[in-house]
N, C-alpha and C positions, 0 to 999 in steps of 0.2 A: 523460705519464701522464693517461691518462681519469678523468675527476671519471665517480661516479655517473647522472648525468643525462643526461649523452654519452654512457654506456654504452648507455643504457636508450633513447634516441632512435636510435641508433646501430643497436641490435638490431629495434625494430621496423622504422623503414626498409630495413634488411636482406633482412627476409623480404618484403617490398613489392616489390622490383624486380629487373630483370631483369641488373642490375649491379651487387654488392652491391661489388666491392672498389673501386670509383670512388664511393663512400656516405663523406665526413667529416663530422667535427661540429665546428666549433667555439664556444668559451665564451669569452666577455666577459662584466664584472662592470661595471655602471653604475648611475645613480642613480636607473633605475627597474626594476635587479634582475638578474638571470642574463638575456641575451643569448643563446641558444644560433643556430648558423650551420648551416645547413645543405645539403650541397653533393652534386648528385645528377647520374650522367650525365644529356645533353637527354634523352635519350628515354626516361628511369623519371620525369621532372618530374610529367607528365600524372599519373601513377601514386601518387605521392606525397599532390599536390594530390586526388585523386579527382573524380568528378562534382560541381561547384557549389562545392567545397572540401572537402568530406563527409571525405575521409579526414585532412587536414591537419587539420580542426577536432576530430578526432576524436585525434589523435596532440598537440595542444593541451592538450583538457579532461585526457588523461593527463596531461602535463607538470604542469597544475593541480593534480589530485590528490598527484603527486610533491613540489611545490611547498608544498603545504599540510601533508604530512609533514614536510621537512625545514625549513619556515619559512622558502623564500623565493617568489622569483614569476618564473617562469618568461615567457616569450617564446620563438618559436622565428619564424627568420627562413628564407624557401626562398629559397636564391641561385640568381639565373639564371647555368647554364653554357653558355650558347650559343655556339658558334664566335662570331656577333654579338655584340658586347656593346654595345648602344646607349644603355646608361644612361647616358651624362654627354651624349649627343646628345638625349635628352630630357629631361635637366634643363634643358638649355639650350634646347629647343623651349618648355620648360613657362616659362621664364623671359621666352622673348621673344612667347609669344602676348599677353600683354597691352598689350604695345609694340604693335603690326600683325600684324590677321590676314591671312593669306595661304594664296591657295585651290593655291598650288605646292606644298603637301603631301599625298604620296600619300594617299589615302586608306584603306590597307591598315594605316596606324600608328593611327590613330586608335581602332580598337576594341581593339588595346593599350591606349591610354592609358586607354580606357573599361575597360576589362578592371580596370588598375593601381586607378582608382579607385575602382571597385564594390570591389576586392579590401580596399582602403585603407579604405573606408568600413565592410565586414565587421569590417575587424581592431577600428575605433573602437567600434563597434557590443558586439563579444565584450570588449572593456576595460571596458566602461561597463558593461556584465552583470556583468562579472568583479568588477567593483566595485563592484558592489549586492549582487551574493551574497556578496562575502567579509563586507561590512560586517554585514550580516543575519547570516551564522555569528559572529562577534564579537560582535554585542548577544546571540545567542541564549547564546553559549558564555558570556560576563558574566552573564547570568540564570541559567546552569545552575550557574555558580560560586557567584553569590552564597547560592542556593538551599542547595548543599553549607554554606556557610558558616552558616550558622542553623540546619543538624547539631547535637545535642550527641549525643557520641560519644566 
């Protein structure tokens, strides 16, 4: 059974690519909110993420909106579905560059990792917005309240 938010991620992605019935969502609930997972054939990825991120951050601030109606806080994660899946080979790369670096690495991974990072540092970036503007709608919505409360009506 689809929660709302899956639907709703579910349906834009949809209309985005060029493989909708290879398009799932899933939801995890953890202690910094709704998790949504996102898993898209390789070749609608590009499509998903758009130029820079542009469309990802844009299917984001919805989830935010979404989030702020139903009072939680969304996350949405793009999993890589590459035939490759080199993620645990580069956690493990990430774990032993500080051990010894060594120049026996392709050089073709590396603006991955640069990629992963910039992306990483996007995501910290949109949190730390996300968490100035909610704070700000919350002092402003407490002043709008208190406001109503000095009503006599």
């Amino acid at each position: 059974m689809s929660t709302i938010d899956q639907q709703f991620v579910e349906f834009i992605v949809k209309t985005l690519v060029s493989k909708p019935e290879n398009v799932t969502v899933e939801r995890e609930i953890d202690e910094r909110g709704v998790l949504l997972s996102l898993t898209v054939d390789p070749e609608d990825v590009g499509r998903v993420i758009g130029k820079r991120g542009a469309t990802a951050q844009s299917i984001r601030t919805l989830l935010r909106v979404l989030g702020t109606k139903n009072g939680a806080r969304y996350n949405l994660k793009i999993v890589n579905t590459d035939d490759y899946d080199g993620s645990s080979e580069k956690a493990e790369k990430e774990t032993k560059k500080p051990e010894k670096e060594t120049k026996e690495e392709p050089a073709q991974e590396e603006p991955e990792t640069e990629a992963e990072e910039t992306l990483a540092e996007e995501e910290a970036t949109e949190e730390a917005e996300e968490d100035k503007t909610n704070s700000e709608l919350a002092e402003k919505t407490r002043a709008e309240l208190a406001d109503l409360d000095d009503l006599d009506i």
